[in-house]
KOLDOVO-883335 format. One record per residue (C-alpha): residue in one letter; x, y, z. Coordinates in steps of 0.5 Angstrom, whole numbers, plus 500, padded with zeros to 3 digits. Example, Ala and Ser with C-alpha at 12.3 -4.5 7.8 and 13.67 -1.06 7.14 Angstrom:
BEGIN
A525491516
S527498514
end
This chain:
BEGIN
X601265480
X594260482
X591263475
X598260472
X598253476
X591252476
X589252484
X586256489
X591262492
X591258499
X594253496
X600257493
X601259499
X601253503
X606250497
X610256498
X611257505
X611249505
X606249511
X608243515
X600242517
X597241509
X597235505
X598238497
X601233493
X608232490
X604234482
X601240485
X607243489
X611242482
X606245478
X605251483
X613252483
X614252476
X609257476
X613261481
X619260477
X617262470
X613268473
X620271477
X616270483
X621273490
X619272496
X618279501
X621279507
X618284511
X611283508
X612275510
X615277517
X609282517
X604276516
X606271520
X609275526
X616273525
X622274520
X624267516
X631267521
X633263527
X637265531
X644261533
X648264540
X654261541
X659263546
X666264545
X671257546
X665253543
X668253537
X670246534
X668239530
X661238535
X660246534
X662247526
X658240524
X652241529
X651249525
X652245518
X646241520
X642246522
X643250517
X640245512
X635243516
X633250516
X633252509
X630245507
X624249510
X625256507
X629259514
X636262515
X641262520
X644266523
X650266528
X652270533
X659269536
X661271542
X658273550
X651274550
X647279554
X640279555
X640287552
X643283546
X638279544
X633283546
X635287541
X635282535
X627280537
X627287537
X630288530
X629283527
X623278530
X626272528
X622265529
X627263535
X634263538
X637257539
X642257545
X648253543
X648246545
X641246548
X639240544
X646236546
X646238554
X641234558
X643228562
X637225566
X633233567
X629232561
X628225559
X634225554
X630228550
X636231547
X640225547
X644226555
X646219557
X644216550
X647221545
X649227548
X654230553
X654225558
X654219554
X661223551
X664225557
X663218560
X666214554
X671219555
X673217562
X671209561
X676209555
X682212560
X679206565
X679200561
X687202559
X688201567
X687208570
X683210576
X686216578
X683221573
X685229572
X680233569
X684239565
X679245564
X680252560
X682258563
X676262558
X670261561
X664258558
X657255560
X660247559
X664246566
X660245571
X656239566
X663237564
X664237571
X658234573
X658228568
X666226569
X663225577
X658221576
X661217569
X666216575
X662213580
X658208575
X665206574
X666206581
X673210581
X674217584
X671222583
X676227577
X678234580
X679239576
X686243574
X686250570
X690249565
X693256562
X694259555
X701261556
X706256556
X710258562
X703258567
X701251564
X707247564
X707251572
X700249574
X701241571
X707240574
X704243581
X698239580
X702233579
X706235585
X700235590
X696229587
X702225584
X696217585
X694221578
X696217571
X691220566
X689227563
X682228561
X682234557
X675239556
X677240549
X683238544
X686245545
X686244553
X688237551
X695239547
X697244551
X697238557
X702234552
X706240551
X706242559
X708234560
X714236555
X716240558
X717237565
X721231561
X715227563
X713221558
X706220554
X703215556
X708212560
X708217566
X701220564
X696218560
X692224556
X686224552
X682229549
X674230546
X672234541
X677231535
X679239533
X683235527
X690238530
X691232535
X694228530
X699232528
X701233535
X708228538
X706224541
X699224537
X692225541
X687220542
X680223542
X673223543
X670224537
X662227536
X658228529
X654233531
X649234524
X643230526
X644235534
X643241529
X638239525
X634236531
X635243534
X632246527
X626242527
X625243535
X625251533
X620250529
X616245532
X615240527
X618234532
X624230532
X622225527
X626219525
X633223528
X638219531
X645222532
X650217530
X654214535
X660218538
X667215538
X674214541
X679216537
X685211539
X692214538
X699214542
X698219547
X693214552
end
């Protein structure tokens, strides 16, 4: 192949493991990839991952419940990211133990395993590097309750999942610190259920015992709809009695009765933030867009 294009064997490989760290110009990595073209040149896998120590994969672990508009657009971003630079993705669903994972570096030896989310966490830990109170979940969380704010509510309830998931305590956390910038009280929390019964029996309690509550700040659209519902079917009036706000805009919530306003979050410039991040070539010029309330009929 360097006979063919006519340079040095480095700069094949260079060209064709599109090394971040050499400048080869646009004509002379043209030339050599015609040449790999017209020479039926396939990369080997294994023998890469012997080379360089680890395979051409990167790792994504997502928990379960995660799934939605910010999870779908953040893994469109960071699949292209990666394949841009010759990686591949993949994505590993689920609970995730530590024998788990160990057994992928093991088997596999990918160049990184990116927890989900990592990149979209940080509020002032790490300097907003990951976006926090700029960009990232912090920002969101606190437009999310400034939006039921400037609609004239200041006794806000937090609805969380009943499943599990690693995102609560931060949803938590960041609902009470936007509502003390705000200078309002603090959001507690209720646990809304996945059976319709159960739900509508825990808002109802919940109203019950915190009846100053005027608005619903739903952890995601899904717990978001169930609150509609439950709000149904205690014959109480959206948004006249209780106002409900959603996050994570999963597309159902304008179909729902009445529809649901939510906060809406492109995630593709965070996935390839973590794409790069993995493989250390810095964050360059990224800058995710700004995220959005989108207004309906429910708040």
């Amino acid at each position: 192949m360097a006979a063919a294009s006519g340079v040095s064997r480095a700069t094949v490989s260079f060209v064709l493991n599109d090394d971040p760290h050499q400048t080869i110009s646009a004509a002379t990595r043209d030339r050599v990839k015609e040449a790999a073209r017209s020479l039926g040149y396939v990369p080997h896998g294994v023998a890469r991952a012997l080379r360089e120590g680890t395979s051409r994969v990167v790792v994504l672990n997502i928990e379960a419940g995660l799934e939605g508009h910010y999870s779908r657009t953040y893994i469109d971003g960071l699949d292209a990211e990666l394949a841009a630079h010759g990686y591949v993705l993949l994505v590993r669903h689920g609970h995730h133990t530590a024998e788990g994972t160990q057994q992928v570096l093991d088997t596999i030896a990918p160049r990184a395993v990116i927890r989900f989310g990592d990149t979209y966490l940080t509020g002032q830990e790490l300097n907003d590097s990951g976006g926090g109170w700029r960009d990232g979940l912090a920002a969101h969380t606190a437009l999310q309750i400034r939006h039921l704010v400037h609609s004239g509510h200041t006794r806000i309830a937090l609805a969380l999942s009943d499943r599990d998931s690693p995102l609560v305590a931060t949803r938590i956390r960041f609902s009470g610190l936007a509502a003390d910038n705000l200078r309002i009280p603090r959001p507690e929390s209720v646990v809304i259920p996945t059976d319709r019964t159960a739900c509508a029996d825990a808002v109802a309690e919940y109203l019950t015992r915190q009846p100053e509550v005027t608005a619903i700040a739903g952890f995601n659209d899904d717990v978001a709809l169930r609150v509609l519902l439950a709000l149904h079917d205690l014959g109480r009036r959206v948004p006249d009695d209780v106002a409900v706000i959603g996050f994570d805009d999963n597309g159902y919530g304008a179909f729902s009765n009445p529809a649901l306003t939510t906060i809406y979050v492109d995630a593709e410039s965070h996935g390839r933030l973590s794409a790069r991040l993995s493989l250390d070539l810095g964050a360059g010029n990224l800058r995710p867009p700004p995220a959005r309330v989108v207004v309906r009929q429910s708040a």
